[in-house]
C-alpha positions as CSV (number, residue, x, y, z in Angstrom):
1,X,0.0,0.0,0.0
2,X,1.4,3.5,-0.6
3,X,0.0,6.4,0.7
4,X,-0.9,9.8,-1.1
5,X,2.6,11.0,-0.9
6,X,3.6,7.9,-2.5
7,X,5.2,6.5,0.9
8,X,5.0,2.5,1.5
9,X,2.1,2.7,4.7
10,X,3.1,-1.3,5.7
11,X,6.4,-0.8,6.8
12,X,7.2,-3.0,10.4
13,X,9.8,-3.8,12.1
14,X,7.9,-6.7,13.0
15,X,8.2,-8.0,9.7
16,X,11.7,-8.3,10.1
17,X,10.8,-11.7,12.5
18,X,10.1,-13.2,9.3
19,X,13.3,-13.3,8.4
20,X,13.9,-16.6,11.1
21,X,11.8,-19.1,9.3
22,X,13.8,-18.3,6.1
23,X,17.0,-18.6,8.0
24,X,16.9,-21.5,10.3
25,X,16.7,-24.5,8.1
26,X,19.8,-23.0,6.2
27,X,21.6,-23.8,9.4
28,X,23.2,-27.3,9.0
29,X,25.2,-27.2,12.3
30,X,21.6,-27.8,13.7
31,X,20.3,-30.9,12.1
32,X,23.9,-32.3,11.0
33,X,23.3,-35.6,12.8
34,X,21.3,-38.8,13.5
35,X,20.8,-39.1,16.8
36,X,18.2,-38.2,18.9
37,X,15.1,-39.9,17.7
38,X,12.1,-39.3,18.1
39,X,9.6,-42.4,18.0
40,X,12.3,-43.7,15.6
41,X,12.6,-40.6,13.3
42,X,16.3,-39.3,13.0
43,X,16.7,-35.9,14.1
44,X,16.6,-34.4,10.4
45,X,13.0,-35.7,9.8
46,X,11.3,-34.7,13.2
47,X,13.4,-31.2,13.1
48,X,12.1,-30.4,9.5
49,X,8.5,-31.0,10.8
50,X,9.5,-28.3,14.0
51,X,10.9,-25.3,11.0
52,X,7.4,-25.6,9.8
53,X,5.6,-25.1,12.9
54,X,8.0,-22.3,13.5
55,X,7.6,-20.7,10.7
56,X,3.6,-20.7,10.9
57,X,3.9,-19.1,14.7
58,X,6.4,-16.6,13.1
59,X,4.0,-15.9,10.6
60,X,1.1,-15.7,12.9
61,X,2.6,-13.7,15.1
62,X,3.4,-11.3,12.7
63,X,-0.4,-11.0,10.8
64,X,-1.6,-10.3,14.3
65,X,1.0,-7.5,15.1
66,X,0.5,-5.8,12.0
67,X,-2.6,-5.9,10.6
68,X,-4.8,-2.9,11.3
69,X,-8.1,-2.3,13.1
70,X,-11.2,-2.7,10.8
């Protein structure tokens, strides 16, 4: 949305918490290995499952803190 003077009216720093559900499956260190399991899933399978709940909270959280009053 832009405003009359042609500035961008959606513009949050709360968007910027979207930028962790981007980031932390690029982070190998964390799932880099087979052990723990869970009910017999190695950590890798289980932990991808977790990023997506993680990124729907993130992106929750962030539709609630920014969207306006109607």
């Amino acid at each position: 949305m832009t405003t009359p003077n042609g500035e961008r009216s959606d513009h949050s720093p709360w968007n910027r918490l979207l930028i962790v559900p981007i980031v932390l499956p690029l982070l190998p260190f964390l799932f880099n290995a087979d052990e723990p399991r869970l009910l017999g899933f190695p950590l890798f399978y289980w932990l991808q499952l977790a990023f997506i709940a993680v990124g729907v909270a993130t992106t929750t959280v962030v539709y609630r803190m920014t969207k306006r009053g109607r």
